[in-house]
PDB file as gemmi writes it, atoms N, CA and C in Angstrom:
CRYST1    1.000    1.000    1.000  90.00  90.00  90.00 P 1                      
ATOM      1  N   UNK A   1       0.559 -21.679  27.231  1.00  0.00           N  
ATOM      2  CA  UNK A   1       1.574 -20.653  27.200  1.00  0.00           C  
ATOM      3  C   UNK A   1       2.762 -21.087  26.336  1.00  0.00           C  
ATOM      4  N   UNK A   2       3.035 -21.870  26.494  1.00  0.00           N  
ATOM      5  CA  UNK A   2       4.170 -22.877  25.878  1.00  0.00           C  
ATOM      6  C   UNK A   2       3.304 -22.771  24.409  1.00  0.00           C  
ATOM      7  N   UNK A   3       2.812 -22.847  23.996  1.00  0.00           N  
ATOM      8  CA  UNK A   3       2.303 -23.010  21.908  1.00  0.00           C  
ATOM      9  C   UNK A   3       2.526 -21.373  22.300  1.00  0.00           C  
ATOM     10  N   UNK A   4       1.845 -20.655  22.694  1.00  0.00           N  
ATOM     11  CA  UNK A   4       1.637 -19.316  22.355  1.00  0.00           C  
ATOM     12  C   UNK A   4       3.147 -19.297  21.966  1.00  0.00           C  
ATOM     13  N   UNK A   5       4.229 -19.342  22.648  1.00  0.00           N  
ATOM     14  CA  UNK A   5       5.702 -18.969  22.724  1.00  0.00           C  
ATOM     15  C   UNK A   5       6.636 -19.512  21.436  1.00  0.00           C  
ATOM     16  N   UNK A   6       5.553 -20.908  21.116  1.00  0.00           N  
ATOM     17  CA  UNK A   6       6.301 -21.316  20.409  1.00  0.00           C  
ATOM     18  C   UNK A   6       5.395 -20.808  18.976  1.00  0.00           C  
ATOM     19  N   UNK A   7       4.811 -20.452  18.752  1.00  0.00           N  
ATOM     20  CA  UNK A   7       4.162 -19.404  17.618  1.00  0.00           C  
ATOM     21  C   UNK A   7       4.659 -18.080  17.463  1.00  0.00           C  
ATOM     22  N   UNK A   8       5.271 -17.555  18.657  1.00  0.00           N  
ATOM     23  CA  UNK A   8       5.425 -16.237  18.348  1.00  0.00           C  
ATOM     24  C   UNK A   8       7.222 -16.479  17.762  1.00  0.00           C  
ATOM     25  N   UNK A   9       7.757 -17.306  18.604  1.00  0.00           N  
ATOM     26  CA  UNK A   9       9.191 -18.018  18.102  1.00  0.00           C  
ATOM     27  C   UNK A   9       9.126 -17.957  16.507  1.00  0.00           C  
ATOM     28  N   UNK A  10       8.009 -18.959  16.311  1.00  0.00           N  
ATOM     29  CA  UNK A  10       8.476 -19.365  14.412  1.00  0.00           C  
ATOM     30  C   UNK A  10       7.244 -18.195  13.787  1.00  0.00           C  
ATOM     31  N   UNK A  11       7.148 -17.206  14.637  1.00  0.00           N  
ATOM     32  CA  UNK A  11       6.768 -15.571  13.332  1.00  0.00           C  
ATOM     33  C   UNK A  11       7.691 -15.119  13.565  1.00  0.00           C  
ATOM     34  N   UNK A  12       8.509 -14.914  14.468  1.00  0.00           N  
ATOM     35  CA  UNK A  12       9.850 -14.166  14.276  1.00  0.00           C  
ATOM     36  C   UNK A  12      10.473 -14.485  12.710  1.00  0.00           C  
ATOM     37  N   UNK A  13      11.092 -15.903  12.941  1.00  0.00           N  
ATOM     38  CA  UNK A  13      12.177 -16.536  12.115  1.00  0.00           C  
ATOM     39  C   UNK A  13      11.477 -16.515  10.681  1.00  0.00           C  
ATOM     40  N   UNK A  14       9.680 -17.088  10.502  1.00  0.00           N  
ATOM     41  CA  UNK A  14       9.509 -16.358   9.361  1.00  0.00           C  
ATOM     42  C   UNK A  14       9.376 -14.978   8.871  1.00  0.00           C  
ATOM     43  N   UNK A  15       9.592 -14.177   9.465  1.00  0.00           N  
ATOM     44  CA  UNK A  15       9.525 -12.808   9.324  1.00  0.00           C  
ATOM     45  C   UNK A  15      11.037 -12.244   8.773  1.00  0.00           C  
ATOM     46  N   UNK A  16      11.836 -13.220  10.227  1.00  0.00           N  
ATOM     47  CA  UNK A  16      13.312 -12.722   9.518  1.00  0.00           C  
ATOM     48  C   UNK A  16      13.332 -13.027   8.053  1.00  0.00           C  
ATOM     49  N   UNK A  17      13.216 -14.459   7.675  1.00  0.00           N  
ATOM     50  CA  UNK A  17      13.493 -14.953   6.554  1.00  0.00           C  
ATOM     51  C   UNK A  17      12.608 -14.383   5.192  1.00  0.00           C  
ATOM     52  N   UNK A  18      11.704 -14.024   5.652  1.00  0.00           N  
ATOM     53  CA  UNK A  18      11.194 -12.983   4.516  1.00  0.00           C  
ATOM     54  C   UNK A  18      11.375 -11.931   4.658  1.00  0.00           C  
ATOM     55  N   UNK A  19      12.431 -11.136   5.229  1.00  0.00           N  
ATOM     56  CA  UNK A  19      12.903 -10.163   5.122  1.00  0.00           C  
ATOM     57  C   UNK A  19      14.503 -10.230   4.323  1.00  0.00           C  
ATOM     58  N   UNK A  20      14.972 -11.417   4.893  1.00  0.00           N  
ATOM     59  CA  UNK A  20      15.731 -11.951   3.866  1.00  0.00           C  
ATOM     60  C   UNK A  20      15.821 -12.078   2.368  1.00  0.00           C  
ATOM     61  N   UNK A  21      14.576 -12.486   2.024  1.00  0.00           N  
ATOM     62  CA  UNK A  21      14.592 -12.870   0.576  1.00  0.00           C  
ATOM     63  C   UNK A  21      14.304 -11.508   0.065  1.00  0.00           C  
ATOM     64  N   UNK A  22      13.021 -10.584   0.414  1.00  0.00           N  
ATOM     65  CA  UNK A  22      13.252  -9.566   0.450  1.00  0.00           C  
ATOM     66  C   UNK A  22      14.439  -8.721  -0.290  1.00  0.00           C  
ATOM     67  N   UNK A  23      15.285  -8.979   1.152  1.00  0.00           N  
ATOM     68  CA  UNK A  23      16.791  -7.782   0.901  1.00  0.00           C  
ATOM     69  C   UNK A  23      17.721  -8.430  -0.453  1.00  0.00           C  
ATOM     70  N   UNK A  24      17.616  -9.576  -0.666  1.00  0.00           N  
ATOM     71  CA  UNK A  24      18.438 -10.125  -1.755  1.00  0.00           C  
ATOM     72  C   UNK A  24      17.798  -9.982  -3.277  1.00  0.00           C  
ATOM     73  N   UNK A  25      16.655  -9.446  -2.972  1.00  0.00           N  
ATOM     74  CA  UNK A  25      15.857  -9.310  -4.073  1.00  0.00           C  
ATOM     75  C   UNK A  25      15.839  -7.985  -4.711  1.00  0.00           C  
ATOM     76  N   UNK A  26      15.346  -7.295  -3.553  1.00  0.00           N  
ATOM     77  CA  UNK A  26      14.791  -6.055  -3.763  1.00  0.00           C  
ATOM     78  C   UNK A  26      16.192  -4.874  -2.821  1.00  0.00           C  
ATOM     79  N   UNK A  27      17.598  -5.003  -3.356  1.00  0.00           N  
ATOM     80  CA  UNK A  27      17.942  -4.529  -2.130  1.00  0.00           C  
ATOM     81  C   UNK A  27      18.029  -2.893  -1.878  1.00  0.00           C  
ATOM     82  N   UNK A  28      17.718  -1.997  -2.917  1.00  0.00           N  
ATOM     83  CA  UNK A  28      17.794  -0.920  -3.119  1.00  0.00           C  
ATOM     84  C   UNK A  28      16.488   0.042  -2.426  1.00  0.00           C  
ATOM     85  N   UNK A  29      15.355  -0.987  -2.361  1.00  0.00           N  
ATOM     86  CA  UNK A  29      14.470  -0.416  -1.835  1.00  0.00           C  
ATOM     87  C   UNK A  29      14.245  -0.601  -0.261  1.00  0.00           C  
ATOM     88  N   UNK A  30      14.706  -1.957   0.327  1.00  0.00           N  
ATOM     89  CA  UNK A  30      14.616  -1.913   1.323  1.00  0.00           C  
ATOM     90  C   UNK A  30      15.454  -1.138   2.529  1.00  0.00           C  
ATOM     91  N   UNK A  31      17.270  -0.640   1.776  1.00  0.00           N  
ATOM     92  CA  UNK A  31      17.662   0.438   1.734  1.00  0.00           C  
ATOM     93  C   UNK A  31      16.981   2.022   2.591  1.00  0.00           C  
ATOM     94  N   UNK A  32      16.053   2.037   1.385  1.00  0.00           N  
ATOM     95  CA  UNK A  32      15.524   3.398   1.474  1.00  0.00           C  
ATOM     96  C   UNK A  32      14.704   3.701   2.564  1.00  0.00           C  
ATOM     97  N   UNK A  33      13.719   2.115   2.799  1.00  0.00           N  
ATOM     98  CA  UNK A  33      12.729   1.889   3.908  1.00  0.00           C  
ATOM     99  C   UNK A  33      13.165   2.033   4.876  1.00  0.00           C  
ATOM    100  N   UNK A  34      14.640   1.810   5.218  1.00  0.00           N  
ATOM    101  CA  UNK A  34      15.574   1.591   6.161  1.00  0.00           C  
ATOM    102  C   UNK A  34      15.645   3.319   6.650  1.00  0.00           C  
ATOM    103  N   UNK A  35      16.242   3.657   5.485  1.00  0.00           N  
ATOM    104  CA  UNK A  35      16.575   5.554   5.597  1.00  0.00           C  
ATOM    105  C   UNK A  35      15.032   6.292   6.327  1.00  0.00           C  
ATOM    106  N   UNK A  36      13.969   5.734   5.236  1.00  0.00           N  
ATOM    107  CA  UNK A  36      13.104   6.499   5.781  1.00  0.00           C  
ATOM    108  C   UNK A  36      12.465   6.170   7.447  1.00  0.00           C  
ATOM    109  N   UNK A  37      12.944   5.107   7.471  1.00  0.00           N  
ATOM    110  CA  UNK A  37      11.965   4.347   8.974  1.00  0.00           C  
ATOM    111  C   UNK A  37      13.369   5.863  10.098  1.00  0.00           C  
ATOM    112  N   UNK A  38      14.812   4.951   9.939  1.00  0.00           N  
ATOM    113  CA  UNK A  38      15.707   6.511  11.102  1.00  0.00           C  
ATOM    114  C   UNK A  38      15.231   7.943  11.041  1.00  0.00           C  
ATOM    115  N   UNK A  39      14.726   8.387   9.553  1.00  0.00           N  
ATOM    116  CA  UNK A  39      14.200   9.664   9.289  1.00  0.00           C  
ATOM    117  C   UNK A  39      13.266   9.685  10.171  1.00  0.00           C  
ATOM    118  N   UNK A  40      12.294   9.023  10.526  1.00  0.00           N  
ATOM    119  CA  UNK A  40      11.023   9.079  11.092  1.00  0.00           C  
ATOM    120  C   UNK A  40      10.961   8.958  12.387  1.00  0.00           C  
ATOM    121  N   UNK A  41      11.868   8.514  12.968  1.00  0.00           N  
ATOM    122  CA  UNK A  41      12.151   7.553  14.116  1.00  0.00           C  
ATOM    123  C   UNK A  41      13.055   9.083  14.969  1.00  0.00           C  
ATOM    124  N   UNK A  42      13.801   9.400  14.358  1.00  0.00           N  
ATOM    125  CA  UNK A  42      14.676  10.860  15.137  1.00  0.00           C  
ATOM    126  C   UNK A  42      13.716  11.676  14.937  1.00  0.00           C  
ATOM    127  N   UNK A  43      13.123  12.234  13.935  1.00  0.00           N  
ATOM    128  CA  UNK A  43      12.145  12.828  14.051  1.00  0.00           C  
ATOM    129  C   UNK A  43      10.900  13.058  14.885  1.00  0.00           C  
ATOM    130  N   UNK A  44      10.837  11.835  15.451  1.00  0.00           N  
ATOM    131  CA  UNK A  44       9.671  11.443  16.904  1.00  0.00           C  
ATOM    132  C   UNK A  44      10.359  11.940  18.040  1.00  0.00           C  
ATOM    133  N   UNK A  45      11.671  11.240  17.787  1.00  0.00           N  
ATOM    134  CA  UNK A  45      12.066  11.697  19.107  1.00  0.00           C  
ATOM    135  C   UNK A  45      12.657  12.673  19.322  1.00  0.00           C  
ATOM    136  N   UNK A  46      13.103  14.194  18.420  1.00  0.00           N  
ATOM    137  CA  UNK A  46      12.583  15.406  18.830  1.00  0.00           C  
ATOM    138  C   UNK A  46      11.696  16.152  18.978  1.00  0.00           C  
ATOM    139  N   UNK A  47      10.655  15.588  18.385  1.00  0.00           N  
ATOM    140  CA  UNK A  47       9.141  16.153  18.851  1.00  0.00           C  
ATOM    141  C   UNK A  47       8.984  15.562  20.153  1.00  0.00           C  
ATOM    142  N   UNK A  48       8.982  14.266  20.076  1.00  0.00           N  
ATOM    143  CA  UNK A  48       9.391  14.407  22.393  1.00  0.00           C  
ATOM    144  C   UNK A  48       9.700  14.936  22.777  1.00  0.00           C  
ATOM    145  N   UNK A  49      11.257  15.085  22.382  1.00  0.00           N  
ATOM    146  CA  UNK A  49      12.106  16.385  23.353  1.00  0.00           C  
ATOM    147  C   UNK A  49      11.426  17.957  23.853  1.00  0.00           C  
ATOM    148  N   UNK A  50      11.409  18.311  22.487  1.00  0.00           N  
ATOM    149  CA  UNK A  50      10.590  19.545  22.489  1.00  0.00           C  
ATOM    150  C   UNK A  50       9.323  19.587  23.081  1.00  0.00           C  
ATOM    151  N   UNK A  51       8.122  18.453  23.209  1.00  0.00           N  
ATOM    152  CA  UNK A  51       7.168  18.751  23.804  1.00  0.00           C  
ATOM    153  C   UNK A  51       7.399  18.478  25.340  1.00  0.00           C  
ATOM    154  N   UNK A  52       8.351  17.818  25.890  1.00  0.00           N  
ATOM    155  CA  UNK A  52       8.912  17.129  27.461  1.00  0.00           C  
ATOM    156  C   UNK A  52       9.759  18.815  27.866  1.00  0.00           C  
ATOM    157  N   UNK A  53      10.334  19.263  27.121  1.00  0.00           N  
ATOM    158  CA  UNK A  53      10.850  20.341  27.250  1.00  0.00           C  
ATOM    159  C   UNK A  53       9.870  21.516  27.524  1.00  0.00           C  
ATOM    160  N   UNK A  54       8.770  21.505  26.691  1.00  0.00           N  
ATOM    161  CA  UNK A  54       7.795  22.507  26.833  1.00  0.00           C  
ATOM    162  C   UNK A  54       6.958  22.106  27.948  1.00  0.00           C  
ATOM    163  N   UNK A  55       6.708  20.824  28.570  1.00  0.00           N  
ATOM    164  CA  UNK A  55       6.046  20.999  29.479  1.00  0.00           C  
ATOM    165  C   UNK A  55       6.687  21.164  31.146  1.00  0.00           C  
ATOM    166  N   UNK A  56       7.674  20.915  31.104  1.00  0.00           N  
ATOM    167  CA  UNK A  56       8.634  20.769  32.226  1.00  0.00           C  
ATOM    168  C   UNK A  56       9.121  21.899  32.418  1.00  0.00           C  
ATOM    169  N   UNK A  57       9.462  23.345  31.578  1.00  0.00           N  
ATOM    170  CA  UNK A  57      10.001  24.612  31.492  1.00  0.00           C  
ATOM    171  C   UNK A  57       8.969  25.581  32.265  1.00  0.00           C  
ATOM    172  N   UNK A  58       7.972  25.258  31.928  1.00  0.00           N  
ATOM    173  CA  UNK A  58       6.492  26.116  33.108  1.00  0.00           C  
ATOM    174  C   UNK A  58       6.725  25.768  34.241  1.00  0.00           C  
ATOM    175  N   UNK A  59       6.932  24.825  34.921  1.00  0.00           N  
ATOM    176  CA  UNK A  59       7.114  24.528  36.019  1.00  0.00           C  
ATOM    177  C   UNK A  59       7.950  25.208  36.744  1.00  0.00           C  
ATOM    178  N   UNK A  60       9.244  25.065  36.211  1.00  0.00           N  
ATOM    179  CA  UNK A  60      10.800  25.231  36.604  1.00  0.00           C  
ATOM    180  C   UNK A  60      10.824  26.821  36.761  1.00  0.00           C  
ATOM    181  N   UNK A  61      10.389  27.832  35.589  1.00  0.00           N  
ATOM    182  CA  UNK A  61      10.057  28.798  35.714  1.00  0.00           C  
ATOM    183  C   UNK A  61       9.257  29.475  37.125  1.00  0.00           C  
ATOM    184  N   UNK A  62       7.572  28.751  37.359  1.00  0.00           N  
ATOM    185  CA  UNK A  62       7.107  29.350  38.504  1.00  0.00           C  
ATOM    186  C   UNK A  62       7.839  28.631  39.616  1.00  0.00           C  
ATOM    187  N   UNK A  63       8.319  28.004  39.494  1.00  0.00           N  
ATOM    188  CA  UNK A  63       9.428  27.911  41.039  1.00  0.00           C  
ATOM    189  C   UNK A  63      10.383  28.306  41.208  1.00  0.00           C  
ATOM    190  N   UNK A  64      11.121  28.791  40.432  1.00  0.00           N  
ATOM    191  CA  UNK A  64      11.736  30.139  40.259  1.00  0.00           C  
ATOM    192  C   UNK A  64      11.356  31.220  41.182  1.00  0.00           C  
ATOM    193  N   UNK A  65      10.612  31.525  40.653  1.00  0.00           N  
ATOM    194  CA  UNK A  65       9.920  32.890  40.641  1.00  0.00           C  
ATOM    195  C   UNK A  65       9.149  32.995  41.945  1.00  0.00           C  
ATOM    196  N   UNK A  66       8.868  31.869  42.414  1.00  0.00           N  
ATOM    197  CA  UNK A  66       7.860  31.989  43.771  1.00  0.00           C  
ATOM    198  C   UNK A  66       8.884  32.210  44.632  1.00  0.00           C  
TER     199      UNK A  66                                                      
END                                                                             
């Protein structure tokens, strides 16, 4: 358990760090990746809303009504 932890530890830090070199490199694009990942990301989570909304509104309705 202890290696597993300590493997997943140093993919983090290389991950950060090549995301690093990355952003100093390339910084205009990673930018955009950035824009598009929130675009995508709010976008999910009003299609949640709306489908949590659509299924929870049938309900609320026939108990209403009964």
């Amino acid at each position: 358990m202890i290696k597993s932890l300590g493997i997943l530890i140093g993919g983090v830090f290389i991950g950060a760090v090549g995301v690093e070199i990355i952003r100093k490199k390339y910084p205009e694009s990673l930018d955009k990746l950035y824009a598009k990942t929130c675009e995508m990301a709010s976008g999910a989570k009003e299609a949640f809303k709306k489908g949590y909304d659509s299924a929870v509104r049938p309900r609320q309705s026939a108990q209403a009504g009964a």
